[in-house]
C-alpha positions in Angstrom: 21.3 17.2 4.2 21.3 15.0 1.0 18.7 12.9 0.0 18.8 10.6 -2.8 15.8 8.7 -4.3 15.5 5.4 -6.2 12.4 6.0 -8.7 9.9 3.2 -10.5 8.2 3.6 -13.3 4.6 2.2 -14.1 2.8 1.2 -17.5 -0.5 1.4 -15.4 0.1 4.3 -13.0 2.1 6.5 -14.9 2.5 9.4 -12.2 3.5 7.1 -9.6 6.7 8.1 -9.2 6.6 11.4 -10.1 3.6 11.7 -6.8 5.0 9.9 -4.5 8.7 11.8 -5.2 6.9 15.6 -5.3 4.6 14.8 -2.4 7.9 13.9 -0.3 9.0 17.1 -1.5 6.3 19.3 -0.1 6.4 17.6 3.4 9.6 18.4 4.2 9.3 22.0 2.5 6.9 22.5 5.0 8.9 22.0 7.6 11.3 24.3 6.4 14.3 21.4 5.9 16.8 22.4 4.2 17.3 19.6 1.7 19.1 18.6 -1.4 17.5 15.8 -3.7 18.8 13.6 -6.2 16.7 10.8 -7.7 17.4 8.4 -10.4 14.7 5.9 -11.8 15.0 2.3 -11.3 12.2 1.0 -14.4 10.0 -1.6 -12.6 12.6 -2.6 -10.1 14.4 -5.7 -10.9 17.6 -5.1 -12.1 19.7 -5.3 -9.6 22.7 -4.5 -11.4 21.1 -1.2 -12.3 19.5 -0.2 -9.0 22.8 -1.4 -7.1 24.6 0.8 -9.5 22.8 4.2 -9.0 22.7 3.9 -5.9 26.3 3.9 -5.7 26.4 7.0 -7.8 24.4 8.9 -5.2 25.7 7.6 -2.4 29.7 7.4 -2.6 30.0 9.8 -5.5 27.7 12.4 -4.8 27.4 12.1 -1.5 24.2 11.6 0.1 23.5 11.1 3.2 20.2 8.9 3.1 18.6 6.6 0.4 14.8 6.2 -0.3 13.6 3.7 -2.6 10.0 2.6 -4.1 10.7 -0.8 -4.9 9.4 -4.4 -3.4 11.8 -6.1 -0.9 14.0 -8.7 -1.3 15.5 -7.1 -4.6 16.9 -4.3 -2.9 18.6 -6.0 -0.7 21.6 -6.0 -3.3 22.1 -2.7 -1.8 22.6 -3.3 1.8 26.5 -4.2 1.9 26.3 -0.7 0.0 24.5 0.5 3.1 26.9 -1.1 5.8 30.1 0.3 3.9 29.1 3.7 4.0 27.7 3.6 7.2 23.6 5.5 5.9 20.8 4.2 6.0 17.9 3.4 3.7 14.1 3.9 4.0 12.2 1.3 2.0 8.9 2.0 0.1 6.3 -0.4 -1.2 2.6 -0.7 -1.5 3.3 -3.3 0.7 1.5 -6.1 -1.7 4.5 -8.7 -0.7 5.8 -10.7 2.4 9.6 -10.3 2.8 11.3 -13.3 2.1 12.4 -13.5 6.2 11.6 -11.5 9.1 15.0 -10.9 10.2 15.4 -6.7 9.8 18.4 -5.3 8.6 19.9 -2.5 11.4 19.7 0.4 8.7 16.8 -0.2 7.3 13.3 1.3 7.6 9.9 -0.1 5.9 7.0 2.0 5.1 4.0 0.5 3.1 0.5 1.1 2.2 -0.4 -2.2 4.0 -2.1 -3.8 1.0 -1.3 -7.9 2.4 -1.9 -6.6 6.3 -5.6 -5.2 5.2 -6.2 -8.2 3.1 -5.5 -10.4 5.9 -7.9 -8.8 7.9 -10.4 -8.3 5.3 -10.4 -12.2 4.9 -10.9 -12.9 9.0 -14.1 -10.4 8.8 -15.5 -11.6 5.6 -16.1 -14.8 7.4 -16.7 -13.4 11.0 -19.4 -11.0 9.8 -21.8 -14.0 8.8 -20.2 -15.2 5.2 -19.5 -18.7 5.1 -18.4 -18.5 1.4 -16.9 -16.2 -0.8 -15.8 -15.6 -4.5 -12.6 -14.3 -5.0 -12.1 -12.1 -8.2 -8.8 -11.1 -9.4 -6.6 -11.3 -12.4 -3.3 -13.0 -12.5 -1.3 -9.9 -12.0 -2.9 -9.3 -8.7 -3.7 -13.0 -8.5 0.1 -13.1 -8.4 1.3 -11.3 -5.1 0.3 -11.6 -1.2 -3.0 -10.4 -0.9 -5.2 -12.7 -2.6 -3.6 -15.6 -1.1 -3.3 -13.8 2.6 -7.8 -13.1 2.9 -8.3 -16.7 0.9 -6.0 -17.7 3.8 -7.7 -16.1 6.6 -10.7 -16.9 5.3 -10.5 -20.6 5.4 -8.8 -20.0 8.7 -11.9 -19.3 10.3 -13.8 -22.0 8.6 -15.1 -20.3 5.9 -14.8 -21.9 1.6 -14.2 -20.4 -0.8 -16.5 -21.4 -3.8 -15.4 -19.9 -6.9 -12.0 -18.3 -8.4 -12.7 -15.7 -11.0 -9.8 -15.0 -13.1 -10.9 -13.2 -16.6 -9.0 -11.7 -19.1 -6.5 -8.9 -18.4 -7.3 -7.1 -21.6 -10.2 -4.6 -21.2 -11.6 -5.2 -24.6 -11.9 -9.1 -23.4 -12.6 -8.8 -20.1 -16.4 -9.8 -19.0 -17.7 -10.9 -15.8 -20.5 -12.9 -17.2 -19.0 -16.2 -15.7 -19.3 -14.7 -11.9 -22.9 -13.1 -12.0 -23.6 -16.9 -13.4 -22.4 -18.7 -10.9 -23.8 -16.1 -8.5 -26.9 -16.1 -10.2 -27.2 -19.8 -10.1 -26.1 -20.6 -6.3 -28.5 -21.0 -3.7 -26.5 -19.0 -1.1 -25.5 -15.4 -1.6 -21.8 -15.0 -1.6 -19.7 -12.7 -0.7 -17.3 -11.2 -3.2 -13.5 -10.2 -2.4 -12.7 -8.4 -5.3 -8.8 -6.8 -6.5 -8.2 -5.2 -9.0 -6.0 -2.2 -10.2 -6.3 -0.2 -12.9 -7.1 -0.1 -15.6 -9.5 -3.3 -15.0 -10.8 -1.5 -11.9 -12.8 0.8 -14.0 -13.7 -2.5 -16.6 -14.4 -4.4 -13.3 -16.4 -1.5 -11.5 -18.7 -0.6 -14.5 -19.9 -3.9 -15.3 -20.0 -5.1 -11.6 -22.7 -1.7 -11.4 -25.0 -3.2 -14.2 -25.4 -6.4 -12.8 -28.1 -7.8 -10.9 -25.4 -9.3 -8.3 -24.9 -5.8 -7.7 -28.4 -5.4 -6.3 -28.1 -8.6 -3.7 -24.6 -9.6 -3.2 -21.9 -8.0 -0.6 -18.9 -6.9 -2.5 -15.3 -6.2 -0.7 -13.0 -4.4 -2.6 -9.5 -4.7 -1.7 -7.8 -1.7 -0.4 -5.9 -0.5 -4.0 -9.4 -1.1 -5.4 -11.4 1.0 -3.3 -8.8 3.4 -3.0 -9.1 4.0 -7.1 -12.6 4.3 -7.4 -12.8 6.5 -5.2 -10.6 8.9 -6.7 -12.4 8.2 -10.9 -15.8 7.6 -9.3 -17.1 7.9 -5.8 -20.5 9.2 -7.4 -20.9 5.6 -8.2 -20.1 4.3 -5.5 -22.6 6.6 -3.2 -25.0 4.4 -5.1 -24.0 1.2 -4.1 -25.9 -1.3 -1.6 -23.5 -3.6 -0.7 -20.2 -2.7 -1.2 -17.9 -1.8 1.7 -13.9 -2.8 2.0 -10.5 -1.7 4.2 -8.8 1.5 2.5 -5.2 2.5 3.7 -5.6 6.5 2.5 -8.6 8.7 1.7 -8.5 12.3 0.7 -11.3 13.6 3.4 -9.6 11.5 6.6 -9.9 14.2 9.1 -6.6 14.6 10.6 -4.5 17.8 10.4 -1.4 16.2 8.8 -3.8 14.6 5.7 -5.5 17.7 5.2 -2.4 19.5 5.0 -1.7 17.3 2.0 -4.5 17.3 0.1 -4.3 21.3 0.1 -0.6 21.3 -0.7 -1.2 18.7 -3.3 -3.8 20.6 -4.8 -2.4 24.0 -4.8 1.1 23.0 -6.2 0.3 20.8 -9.0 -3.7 21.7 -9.7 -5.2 18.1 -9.1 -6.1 16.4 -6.4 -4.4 14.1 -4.1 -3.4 10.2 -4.4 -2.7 7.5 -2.2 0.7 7.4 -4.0 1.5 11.3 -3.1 0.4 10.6 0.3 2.5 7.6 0.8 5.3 10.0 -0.2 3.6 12.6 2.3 4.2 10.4 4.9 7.7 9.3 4.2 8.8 13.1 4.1 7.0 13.3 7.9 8.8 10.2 9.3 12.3 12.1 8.1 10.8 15.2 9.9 10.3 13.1 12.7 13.6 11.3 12.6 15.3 14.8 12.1 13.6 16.2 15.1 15.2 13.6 17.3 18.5 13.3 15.6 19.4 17.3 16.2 23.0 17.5 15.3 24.5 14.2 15.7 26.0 12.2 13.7 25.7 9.9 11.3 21.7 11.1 10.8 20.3 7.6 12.3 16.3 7.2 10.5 15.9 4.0 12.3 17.0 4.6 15.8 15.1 8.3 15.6 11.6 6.1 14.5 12.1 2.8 16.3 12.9 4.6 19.6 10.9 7.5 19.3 9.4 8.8 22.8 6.7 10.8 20.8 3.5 10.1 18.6 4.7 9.7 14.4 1.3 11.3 13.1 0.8 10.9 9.1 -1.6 11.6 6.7 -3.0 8.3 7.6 -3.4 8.9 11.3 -1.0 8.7 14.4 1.0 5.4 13.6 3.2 3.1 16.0 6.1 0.9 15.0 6.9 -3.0 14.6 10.4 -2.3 16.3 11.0 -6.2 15.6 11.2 -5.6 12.2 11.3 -1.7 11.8 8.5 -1.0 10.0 5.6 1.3 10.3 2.3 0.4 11.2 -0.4 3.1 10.4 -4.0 3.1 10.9 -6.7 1.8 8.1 -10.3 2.3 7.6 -13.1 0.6 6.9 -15.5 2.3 4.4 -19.3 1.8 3.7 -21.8 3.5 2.1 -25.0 4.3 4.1 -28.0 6.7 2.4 -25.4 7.9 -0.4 -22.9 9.0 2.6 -19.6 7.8 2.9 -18.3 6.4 6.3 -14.8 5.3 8.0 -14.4 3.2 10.9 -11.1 3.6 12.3 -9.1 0.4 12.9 -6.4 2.3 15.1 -2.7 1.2 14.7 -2.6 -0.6 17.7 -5.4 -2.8 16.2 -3.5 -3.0 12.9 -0.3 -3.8 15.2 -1.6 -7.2 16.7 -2.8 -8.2 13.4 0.7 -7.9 11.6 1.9 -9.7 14.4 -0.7 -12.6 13.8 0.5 -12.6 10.3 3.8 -13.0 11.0 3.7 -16.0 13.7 1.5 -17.5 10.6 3.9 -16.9 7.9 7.0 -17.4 9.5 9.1 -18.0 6.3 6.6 -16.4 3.7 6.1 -18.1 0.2 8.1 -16.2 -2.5 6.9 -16.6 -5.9 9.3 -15.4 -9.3 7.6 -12.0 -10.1 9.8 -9.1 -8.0 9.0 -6.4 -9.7 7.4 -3.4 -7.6 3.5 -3.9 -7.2 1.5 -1.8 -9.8 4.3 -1.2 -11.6 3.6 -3.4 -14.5 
């Protein structure tokens, strides 16, 4: 079998690719597959000529026999008549920071996200349910730019909740300050809570001022899930040191599942570092072939999406034991919600079903999603 994967490349996470590709790797050497890779990178993806053009090459050229791209949906669809002609079938990677443009799926293709919109959704409905009747959001105009913000502002207000102040600083770490929030914070009579995203590198700008301040001391601060996920990896000492800080994360390195742990060791023995939520998104991508391969046998043409939307068995990642949206064939893994008590981390599971009703929510709400001009793929800036 011939595998053929479309590449980003990042000014901010500069190993994204590179993780996400070797992790995929690894899973399906440990099964024992017998596969042949090609790859080609695709910049930040949106040329369309270009990723349209490569993926021809590997496709009716050279012959593979499945396509796996990084890159944010609806650009790629340029490739799906591609798909259709040649009868194969693509599995579609994101971070999962954008709505489609429509909810109509297309029969050969496969979604798998780190859930960053579907956690901040759900962040926003518990910020106000847990006793918070107004919040601060902080972001930039990157992230201020995509889903998320928008989706917890959303279903915030949904509940009832307002939001009192928008902090948007400078991008530029040299500029950036957060003197204007612990003003206004300092200066309102209520305490309000703070949804914070950020990804680097203003989440370690963001993170080592927001540390100094006295806001820091008296003020609940959720992170969004790319946020959390990052300082835990440059500085969960930090963090065990933190009050009131707590958040929805997608991946962490000491979830306590065989298939996670599995990855971190691979991870670490093969490339002497330890493991991301990028290498274990492409972890999990190289189990849901092994999965799909499991039920397709030796039939023909290798069908990904029938094998995962009709599976009869449990599709266990690094993330936990996942279920799918068959109406618009995508996974849906579990998440976690992480606080610190007496300098101990903890996770409360929010099992897939969970995560499942809450996508569904999202999408009865957002039946024809907003789509604003920036398509290139999240975090790759």
């Amino acid at each position: 079998m011939t595998i053929a994967v479309l590449l980003p490349s990042s000014t901010t996470h500069k190993q994204l690719g590179y993780d996400f590709y070797l992790s995929l790797q690894y899973a399906l050497e440990q099964e024992h597959k017998d596969i042949e890779w090609m790859s080609s990178s695709i910049g930040f993806g949106t040329d369309e000529v270009d990723m349209l053009a490569k993926a021809e090459d590997m496709l009716l050229n050279r012959g593979a026999d499945l396509l796996i791209a990084f890159a944010d949906y609806p650009k790629l669809s340029v490739v799906f008549p591609l798909l259709e002609a040649v009868n194969k079938q693509l599995l579609l990677v994101n971070m999962g920071a954008k709505l489609p443009v429509d909810w109509r799926p297309h029969p050969q293709v496969f979604h798998l996200n780190l859930q960053e919109s579907l956690l901040a959704h759900i962040a926003g409905k518990t910020l106000y349910q847990e006793g918070n009747p107004e919040f601060v959001l902080a972001t930039n105009y990157y992230e201020g730019g995509y889903a998320p913000c928008q989706l917890a502002v959303d279903a915030y207000m949904q509940q009832g909740g307002t939001v009192g102040y928008n902090f948007i600083p400078h991008t530029k770490g040299e500029t950036f300050s957060i003197e204007p929030l612990t003003t206004y914070l300092a200066e309102s009579e209520t305490k309000p809570a703070i949804y914070a995203n950020y990804s680097h590198p203003l989440t370690t700008v963001f993170w080592e001022q927001w540390q100094k301040s006295a806001a820091a001391q008296e003020n609940i601060l959720w992170c969004s899930s790319i946020l959390l996920m990052e300082i835990l990896a440059t500085d969960p000492d930090t963090l065990l040191n933190s009050k009131h800080i707590t958040g929805l994360v997608a991946w962490h390195h000491a979830l306590d599942n065989v298939e996670n742990t599995t990855f971190v060791q691979q991870f670490q023995q093969k490339l002497n570092r330890p493991g991301n939520h990028f290498g274990a998104l492409g972890w999990d991508a190289g189990l849901l072939i092994t999965h799909a391969l499991q039920a397709y046998q030796a039939r023909q043409p290798f069908e990904l999406v029938a094998a995962l939307t009709n599976s009869a068995s449990p599709i266990k990642l690094s993330r936990g034991e996942a279920v799918v949206d068959k109406d618009f064939q995508m996974l849906i893994a579990p998440a976690y919600r992480l606080s610190v008590v007496d300098r101990q981390l903890h996770y409360h599971v929010l099992d897939a079903a969970e995560l499942l009703a809450a996508w569904q929510e999202l999408k009865q709400q957002h039946p024809q999603p907003n789509q604003n001009g920036w398509f290139n793929t999240y975090l790759c800036s």
